[in-house]
C-alpha positions in Angstrom: -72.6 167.8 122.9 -73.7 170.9 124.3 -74.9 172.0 120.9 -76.9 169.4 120.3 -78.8 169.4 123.5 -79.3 173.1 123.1 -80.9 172.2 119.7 -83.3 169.6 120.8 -84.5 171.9 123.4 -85.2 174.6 121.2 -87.5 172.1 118.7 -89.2 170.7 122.1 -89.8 174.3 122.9 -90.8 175.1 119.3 -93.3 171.8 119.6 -94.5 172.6 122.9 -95.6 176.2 121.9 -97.5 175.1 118.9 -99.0 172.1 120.3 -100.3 175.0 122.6 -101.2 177.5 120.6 -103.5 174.6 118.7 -105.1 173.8 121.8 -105.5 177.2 122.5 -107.3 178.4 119.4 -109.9 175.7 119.6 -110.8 176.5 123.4 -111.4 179.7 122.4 -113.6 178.6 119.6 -115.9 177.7 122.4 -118.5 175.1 120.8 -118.5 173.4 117.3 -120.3 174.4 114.2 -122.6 172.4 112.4 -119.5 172.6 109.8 -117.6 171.2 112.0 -119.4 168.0 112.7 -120.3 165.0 110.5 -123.7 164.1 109.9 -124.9 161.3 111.7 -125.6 158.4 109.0 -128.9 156.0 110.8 -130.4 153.7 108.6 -134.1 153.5 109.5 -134.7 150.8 106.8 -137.7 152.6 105.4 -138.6 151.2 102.5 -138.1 153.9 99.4 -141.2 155.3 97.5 -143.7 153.3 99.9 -146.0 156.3 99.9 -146.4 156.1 96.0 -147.1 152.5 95.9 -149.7 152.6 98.7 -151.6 155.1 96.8 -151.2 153.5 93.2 -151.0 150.3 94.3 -152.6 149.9 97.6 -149.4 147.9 99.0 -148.0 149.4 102.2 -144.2 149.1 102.3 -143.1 149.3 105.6 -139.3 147.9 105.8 -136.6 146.0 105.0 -133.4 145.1 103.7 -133.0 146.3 100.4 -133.0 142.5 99.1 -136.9 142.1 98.5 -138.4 144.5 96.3 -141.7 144.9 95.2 -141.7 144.5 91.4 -144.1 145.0 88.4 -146.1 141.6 87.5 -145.3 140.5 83.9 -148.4 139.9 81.8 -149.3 136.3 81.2 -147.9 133.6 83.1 -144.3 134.6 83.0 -143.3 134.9 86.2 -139.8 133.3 86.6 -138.0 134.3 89.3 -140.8 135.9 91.3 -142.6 135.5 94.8 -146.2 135.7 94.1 -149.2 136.9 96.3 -152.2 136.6 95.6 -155.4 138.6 97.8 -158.9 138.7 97.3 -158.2 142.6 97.3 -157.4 144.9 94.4 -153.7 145.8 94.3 -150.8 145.7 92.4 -150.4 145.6 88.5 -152.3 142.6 88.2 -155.5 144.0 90.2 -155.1 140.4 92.5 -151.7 139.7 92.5 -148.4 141.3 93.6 -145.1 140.0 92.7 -141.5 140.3 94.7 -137.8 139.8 93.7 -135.4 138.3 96.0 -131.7 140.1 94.9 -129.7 138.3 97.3 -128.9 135.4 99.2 -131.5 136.3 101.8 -133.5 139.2 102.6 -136.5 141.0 104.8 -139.4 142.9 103.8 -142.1 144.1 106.2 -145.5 144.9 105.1 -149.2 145.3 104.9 -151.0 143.1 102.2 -154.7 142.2 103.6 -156.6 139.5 102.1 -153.7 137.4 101.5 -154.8 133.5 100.2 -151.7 132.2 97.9 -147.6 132.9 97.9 -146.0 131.3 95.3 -142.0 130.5 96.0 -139.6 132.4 93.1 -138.4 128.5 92.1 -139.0 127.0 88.8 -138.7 123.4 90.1 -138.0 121.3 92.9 -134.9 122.1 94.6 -134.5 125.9 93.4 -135.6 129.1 95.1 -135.5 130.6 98.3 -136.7 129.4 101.6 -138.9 131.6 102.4 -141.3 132.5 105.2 -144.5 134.4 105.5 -145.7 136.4 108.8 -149.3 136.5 108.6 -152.2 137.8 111.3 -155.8 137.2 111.1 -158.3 140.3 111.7 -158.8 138.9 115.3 -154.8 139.2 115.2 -153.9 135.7 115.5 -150.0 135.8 114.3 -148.7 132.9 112.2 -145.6 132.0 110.4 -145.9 129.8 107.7 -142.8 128.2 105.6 -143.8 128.7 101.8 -143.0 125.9 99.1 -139.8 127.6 97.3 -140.8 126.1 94.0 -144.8 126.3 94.1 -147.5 127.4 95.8 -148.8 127.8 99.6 -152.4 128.1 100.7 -152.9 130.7 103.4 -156.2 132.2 105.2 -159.5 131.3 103.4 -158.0 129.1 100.8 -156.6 126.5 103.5 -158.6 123.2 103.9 -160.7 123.2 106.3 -161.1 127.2 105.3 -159.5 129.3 107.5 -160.0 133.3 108.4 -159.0 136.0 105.8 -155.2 136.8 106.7 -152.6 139.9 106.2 -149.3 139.5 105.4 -147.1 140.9 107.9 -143.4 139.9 106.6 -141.1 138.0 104.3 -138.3 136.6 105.0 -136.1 134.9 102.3 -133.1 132.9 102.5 -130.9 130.1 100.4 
């Protein structure tokens, strides 16, 4: 019995000193390194390449979710699938129209399109597409928020009856 208290105190002992000599060594290492630290990962939602497509384009990407992107228009009327807006301003592929893919269930996109008049839905018929609404502001920065036809097409700004005043669009928002 003796013996085998004897040996549990020496492996206690033999813990103790390391678990010391541990802490020991890494007070004296005084501060950590940038080795020794992770990177902090923040997603700032920025949306990637926006600089590029403002200048070529003249869209300004702001942010979002990564499940609306800004897309090439398809010539001709091919445009299954897509959200649509149309401005009396020259941008995008199409000189009037820029076009938007929904890749998920739901997504955000925040932006700067001025001149805004039409979104088209990314539905083919009744019934299909996302729901989607449109932030908008008028140059004497009255904010709106207008629910878009999934399947066709909404009038926005000057092409509202009675006519209304020329609008930006300020956000998307899509969902299912």
């Amino acid at each position: 019995m003796r013996l085998l208290n004897r040996a549990l105190l020496v492996i206690a002992a033999v813990a103790g000193a390391t678990t010391i000599g541990t802490l020991a060594a890494m007070t004296a290492s005084g501060t950590e390194t940038a080795a020794d630290s992770q990177p902090s990962v923040v997603e700032d939602f920025s949306y990637p390449d926006a600089d590029r497509i403002l200048a070529t384009d003249h869209v300004q990407l702001i942010s979002g979710d990564g499940h609306i992107l800004y897309t090439t228009c398809p010539p001709g009327p091919d445009t299954v699938g897509l959200i649509i807006v149309r401005t009396t301003e020259e941008v995008g592929s199409r000189s009037t129209w820029v076009c938007f893919q929904v890749t998920g269930p739901s997504g955000h996109l925040t932006l700067k399109i001025p001149g805004v008049y039409s979104i088209r839905g990314d539905g083919l018929s009744p019934g299909q597409g996302h729901k989607l609404k449109a932030g908008l502001t008028t140059d004497a920065g009255q904010h709106s928020t207008v629910d878009v036809n999934p399947s066709g097409t909404t009038q926005v700004g000057i092409a509202t009856t009675p006519s209304g005043d020329p609008t930006t669009l300020l956000q998307l928002d899509a969902s299912t």
